[in-house]
C-alpha positions in Angstrom: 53.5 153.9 70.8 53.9 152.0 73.7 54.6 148.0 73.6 52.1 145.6 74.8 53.1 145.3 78.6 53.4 148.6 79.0 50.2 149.1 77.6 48.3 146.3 79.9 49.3 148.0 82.7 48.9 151.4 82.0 46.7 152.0 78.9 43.3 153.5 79.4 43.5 153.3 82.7 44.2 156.5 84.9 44.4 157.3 88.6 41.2 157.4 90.2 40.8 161.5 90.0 38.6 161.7 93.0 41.3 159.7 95.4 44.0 159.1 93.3 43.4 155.6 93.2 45.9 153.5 90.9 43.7 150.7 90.4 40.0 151.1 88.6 37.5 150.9 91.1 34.2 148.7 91.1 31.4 150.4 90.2 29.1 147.9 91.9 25.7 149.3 91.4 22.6 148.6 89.1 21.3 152.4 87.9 22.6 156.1 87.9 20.9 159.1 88.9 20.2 162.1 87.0 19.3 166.1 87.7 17.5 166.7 84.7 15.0 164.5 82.1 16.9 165.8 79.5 20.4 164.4 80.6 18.5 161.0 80.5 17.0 161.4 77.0 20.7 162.1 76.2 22.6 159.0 77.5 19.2 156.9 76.7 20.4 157.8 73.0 24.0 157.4 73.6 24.6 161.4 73.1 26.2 162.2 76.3 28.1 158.7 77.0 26.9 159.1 80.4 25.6 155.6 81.9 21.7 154.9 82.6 21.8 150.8 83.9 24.9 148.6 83.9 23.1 146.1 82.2 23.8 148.7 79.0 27.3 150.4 80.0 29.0 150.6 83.2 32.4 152.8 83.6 34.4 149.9 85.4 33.5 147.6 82.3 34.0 150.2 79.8 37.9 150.9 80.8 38.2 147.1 80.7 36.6 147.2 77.2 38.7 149.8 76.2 41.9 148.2 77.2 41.3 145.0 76.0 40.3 147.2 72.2 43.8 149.2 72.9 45.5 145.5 73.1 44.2 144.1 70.1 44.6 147.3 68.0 40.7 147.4 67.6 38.5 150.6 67.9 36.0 149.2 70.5 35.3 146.0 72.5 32.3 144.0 74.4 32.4 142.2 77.7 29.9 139.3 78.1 29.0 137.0 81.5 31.3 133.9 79.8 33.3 133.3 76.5 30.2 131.2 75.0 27.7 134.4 75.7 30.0 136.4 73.6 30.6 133.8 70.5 26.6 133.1 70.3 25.4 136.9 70.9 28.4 138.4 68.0 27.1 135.2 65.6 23.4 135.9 66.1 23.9 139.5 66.0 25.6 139.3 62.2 23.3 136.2 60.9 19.3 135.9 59.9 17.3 133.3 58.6 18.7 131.9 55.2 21.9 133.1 55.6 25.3 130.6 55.5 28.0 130.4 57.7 31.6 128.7 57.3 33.2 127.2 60.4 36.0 125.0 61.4 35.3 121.4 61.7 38.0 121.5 64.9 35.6 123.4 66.9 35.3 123.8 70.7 32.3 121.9 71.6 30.0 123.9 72.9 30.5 126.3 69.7 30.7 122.7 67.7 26.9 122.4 68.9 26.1 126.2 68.2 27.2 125.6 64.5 25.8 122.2 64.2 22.7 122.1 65.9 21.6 125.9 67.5 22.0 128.0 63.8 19.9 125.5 61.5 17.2 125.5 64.1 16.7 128.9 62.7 17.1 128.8 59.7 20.6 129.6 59.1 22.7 127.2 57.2 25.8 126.3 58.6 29.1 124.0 56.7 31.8 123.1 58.6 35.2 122.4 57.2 39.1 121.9 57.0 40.2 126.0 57.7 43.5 124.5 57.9 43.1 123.6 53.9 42.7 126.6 52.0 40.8 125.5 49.3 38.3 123.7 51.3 37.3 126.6 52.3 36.9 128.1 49.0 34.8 125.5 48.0 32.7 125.8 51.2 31.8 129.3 50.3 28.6 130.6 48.7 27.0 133.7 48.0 24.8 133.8 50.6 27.9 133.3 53.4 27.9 135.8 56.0 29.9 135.0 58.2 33.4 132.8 58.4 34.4 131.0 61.9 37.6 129.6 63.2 40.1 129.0 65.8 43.5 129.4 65.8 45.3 127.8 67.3 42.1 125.0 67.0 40.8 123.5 70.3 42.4 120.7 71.2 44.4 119.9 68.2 46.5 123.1 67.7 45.9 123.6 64.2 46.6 126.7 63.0 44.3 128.5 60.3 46.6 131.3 57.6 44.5 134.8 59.7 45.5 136.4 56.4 44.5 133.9 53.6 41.3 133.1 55.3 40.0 137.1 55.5 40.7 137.2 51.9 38.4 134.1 51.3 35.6 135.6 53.5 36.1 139.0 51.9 35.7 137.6 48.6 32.0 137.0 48.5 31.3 140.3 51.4 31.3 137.8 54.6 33.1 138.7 57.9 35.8 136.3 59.5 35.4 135.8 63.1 38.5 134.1 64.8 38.3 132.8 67.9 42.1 133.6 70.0 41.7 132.5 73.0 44.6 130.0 73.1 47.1 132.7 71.8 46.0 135.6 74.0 46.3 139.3 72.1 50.4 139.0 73.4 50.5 136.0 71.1 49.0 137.1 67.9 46.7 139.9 66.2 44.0 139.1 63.8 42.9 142.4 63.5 46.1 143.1 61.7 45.7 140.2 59.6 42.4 141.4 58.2 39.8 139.5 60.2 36.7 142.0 61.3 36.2 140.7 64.5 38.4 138.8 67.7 36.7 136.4 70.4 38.1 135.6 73.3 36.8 133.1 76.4 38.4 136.3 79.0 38.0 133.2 81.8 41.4 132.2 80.2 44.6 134.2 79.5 42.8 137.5 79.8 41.8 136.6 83.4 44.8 133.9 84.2 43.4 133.0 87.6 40.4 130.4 87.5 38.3 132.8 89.2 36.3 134.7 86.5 34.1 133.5 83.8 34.2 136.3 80.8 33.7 136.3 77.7 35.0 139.1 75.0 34.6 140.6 71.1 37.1 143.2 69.6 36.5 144.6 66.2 35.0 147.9 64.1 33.5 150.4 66.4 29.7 150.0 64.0 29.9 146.2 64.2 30.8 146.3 67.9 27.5 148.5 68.1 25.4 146.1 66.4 26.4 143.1 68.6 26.0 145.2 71.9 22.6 146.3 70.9 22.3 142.3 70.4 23.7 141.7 74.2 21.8 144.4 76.1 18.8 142.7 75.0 19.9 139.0 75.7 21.5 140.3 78.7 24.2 138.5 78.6 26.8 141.6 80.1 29.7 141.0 82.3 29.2 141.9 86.1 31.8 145.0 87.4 33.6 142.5 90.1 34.5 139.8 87.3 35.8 143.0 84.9 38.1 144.4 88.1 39.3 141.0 88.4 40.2 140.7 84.9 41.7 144.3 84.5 43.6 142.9 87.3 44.6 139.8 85.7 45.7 141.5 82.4 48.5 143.4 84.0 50.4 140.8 84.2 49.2 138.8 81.2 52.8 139.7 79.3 55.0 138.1 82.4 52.4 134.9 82.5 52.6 134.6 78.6 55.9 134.1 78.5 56.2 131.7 81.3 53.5 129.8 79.2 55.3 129.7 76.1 58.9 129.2 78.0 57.4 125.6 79.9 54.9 124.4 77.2 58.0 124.3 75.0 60.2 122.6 77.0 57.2 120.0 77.9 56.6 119.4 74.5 60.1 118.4 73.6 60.2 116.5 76.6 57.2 114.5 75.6 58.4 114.3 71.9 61.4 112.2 72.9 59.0 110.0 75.4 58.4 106.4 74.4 55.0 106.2 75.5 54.1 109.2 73.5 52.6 108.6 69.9 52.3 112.5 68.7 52.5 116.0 70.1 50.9 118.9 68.9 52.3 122.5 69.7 53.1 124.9 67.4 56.5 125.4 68.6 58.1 122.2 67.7 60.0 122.4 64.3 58.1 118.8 62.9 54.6 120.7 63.6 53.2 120.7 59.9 52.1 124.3 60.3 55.6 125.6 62.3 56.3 128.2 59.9 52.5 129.4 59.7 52.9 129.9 63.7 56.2 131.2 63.2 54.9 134.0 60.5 51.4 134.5 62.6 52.3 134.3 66.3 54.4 135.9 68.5 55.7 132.8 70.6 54.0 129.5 70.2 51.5 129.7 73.6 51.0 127.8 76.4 48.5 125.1 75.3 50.2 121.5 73.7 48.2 118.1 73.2 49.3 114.2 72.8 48.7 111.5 72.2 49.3 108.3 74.7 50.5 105.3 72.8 47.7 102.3 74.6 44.4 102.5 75.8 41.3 105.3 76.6 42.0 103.5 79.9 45.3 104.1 80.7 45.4 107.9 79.2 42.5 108.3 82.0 45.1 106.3 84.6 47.5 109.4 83.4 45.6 112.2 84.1 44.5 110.8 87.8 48.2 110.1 88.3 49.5 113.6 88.0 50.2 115.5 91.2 50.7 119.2 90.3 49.1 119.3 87.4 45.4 119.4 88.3 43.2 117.3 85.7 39.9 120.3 85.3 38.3 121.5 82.7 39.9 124.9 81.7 42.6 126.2 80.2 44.9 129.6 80.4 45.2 129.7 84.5 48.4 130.0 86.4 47.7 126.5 87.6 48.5 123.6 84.7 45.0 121.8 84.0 45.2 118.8 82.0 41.5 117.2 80.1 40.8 114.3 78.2 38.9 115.9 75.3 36.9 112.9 74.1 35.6 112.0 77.3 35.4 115.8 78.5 35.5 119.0 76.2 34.0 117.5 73.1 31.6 114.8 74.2 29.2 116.7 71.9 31.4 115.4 69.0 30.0 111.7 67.8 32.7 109.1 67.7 33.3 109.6 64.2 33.9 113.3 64.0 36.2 113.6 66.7 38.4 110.9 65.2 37.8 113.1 61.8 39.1 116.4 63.3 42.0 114.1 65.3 40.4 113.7 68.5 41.7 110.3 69.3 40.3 108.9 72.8 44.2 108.8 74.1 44.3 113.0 73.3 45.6 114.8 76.5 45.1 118.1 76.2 47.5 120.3 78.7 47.0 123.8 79.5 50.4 124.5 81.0 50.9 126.8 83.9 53.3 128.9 85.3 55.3 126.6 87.6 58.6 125.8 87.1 59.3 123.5 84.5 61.3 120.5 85.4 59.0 120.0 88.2 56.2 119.9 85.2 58.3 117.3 83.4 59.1 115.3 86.8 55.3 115.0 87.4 54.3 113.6 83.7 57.7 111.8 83.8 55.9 110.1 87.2 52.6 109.8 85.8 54.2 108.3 82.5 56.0 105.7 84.6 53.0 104.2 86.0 51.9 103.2 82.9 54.9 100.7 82.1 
């Protein structure tokens, strides 16, 4: 078989065989025509795999769907308009009224909110907890848990959750583990191969890599892939054909950026390590990361996402940020471009005071996406910025 970067450039996709095109063209229309009422009846049903409205199924989509499946070593994959449309349609999909779910506590916020406030509104009990701590977990499941949800690495802690262990603990009373994998990409670790049932992705990240699509993606089980696009073609929540060119475009080169990612976060991290104004840094990579030999074990290099902590004030980690001259402050993550955010007064202003300082959100957290520049011109500009603060 074919390694990974071989495979994002090649697999699935073939040469146009009308013109011989090399790259997948946009199918950039709403319906398809038929010749007979019975060749509609067919793909209405899903017999023929012909299309009927892109809304359902459209071929530029599908090849993206496929290759992003091929990547992660699932048998089928969903698209959605943005990486929130995909978490909240695969959840809904797999939960009803009185049902329980499991999360992590160190949750994106926007997902924070879907656990905390959106899934008790109907009905559907949620408990959020330490996945880093094993037996937390255990104790946080009941019989009526469906579904189990975490990061790893966690946004914007970079806590790592054992893929393996927790699929186990899920499995145990029949639920299905969900792991969000954005911030490792599928070059940086498989789930699927650790036993969850089903990868998410934000695709406006790595999968993209060039802060100009907003995607959102599920890998997993060809039947519960079914069930969760039945879900999206009636919230409607399907990528458009442009966005999935652009990011069949962007994960060609997803192997080259990744390890530029992994290469310059590292070397940022240890420069920010052995900083004086620097109270803690989390990335995986660093030997003294409590969870180095989990990321070791799980990942395949350590990604390009880090956070730290500023020794001082809210008010002078915000002075940082504005001082930084190639790095942009914005609030994404996974581009070519390095985006720095200050979660507690950005990202996770959904959190109360109290539980961001519980999942180790302090309000001097910097969160750094890094990009793909060179380097020691990264390090020169936080050296700068870092300077200003003295």
């Amino acid at each position: 078989m074919a390694k990974d970067s071989t495979r994002s450039v090649h697999g699935t996709e073939e040469n146009d065989r009308e013109t011989g095109s090399v790259t997948t063209p946009i199918y950039q229309t709403v319906t398809f025509g038929f010749r007979t009422a019975e060749a509609v009846e067919k793909a209405v049903k899903g017999e023929s795999g012909g299309f009927v409205y892109s809304r359902w199924d459209n071929p530029t989509i599908r090849i993206l769907e496929r290759k992003l499946a091929d990547l992660e070593g699932g048998q089928s994959s969903l698209f959605f308009s943005s990486g929130m449309a995909a978490i909240t349609t695969s959840v809904m999909s797999l939960v009803r009224k009185g049902d329980h779910v499991l999360a992590t506590s160190d949750l994106y916020g926007e997902t924070y909110r879907l656990m905390r406030d959106f899934l008790p509104g109907f009905g559907v009990r949620t408990t959020l907890v330490d996945t880093t701590d094993l037996q937390s977990m255990r104790k946080g499941m009941r019989e009526n848990t469906k579904v189990v949800y975490i990061e790893t690495p966690t946004n914007p802690t970079l806590k790592l959750v054992d893929i393996r262990e927790a699929a186990k603990i899920a499995h145990s009373v029949g639920a299905l583990l969900l792991v969000d994998s954005t911030f490792a990409s599928p070059f940086g670790q498989k789930p699927l191969a650790l036993g969850a049932d089903l990868v998410l992705h934000s695709a406006t990240k790595y999968l993209n890599g060039h802060s100009d699509v907003t995607a959102g993606a599920v890998v997993g089980g060809r039947e519960r892939v079914l069930t969760i696009k039945k879900m999206r073609t009636m919230l409607g929540g399907t990528l458009d054909p442009h966005a999935a060119f652009l990011i069949l475009r962007g994960i060609k080169t997803l192997s080259i950026r990744m390890q530029r990612h992994n290469e310059s976060a590292m070397a940022l991290a240890r420069f920010l390590r052995s900083h004086d104004r620097v109270a803690k840094v989390n990335y995986p990579g660093l030997e003294d990361h409590p969870q180095h030999e989990l990321a070791a074990r799980q990942m395949k290099g350590y990604g390009g996402m880090l956070s730290f902590e500023l020794k001082g004030s809210m008010k002078e980690a915000i002075r940082f940020t504005e001082s930084l001259k190639i790095s942009t402050l914005g609030g994404s993550l996974g581009a070519v471009e390095t985006l720095v955010v200050q979660p507690a007064s950005m990202t996770h202003t959904q959190l109360s005071v109290q539980d961001r300082k519980r999942t180790g959100i302090s309000d001097t957290l910097i969160r750094v996406s890094v990009g793909i520049e060179d380097s020691d011109d990264l390090i020169e500009d936080f050296s700068q910025a870092l300077k200003k603060l003295r």
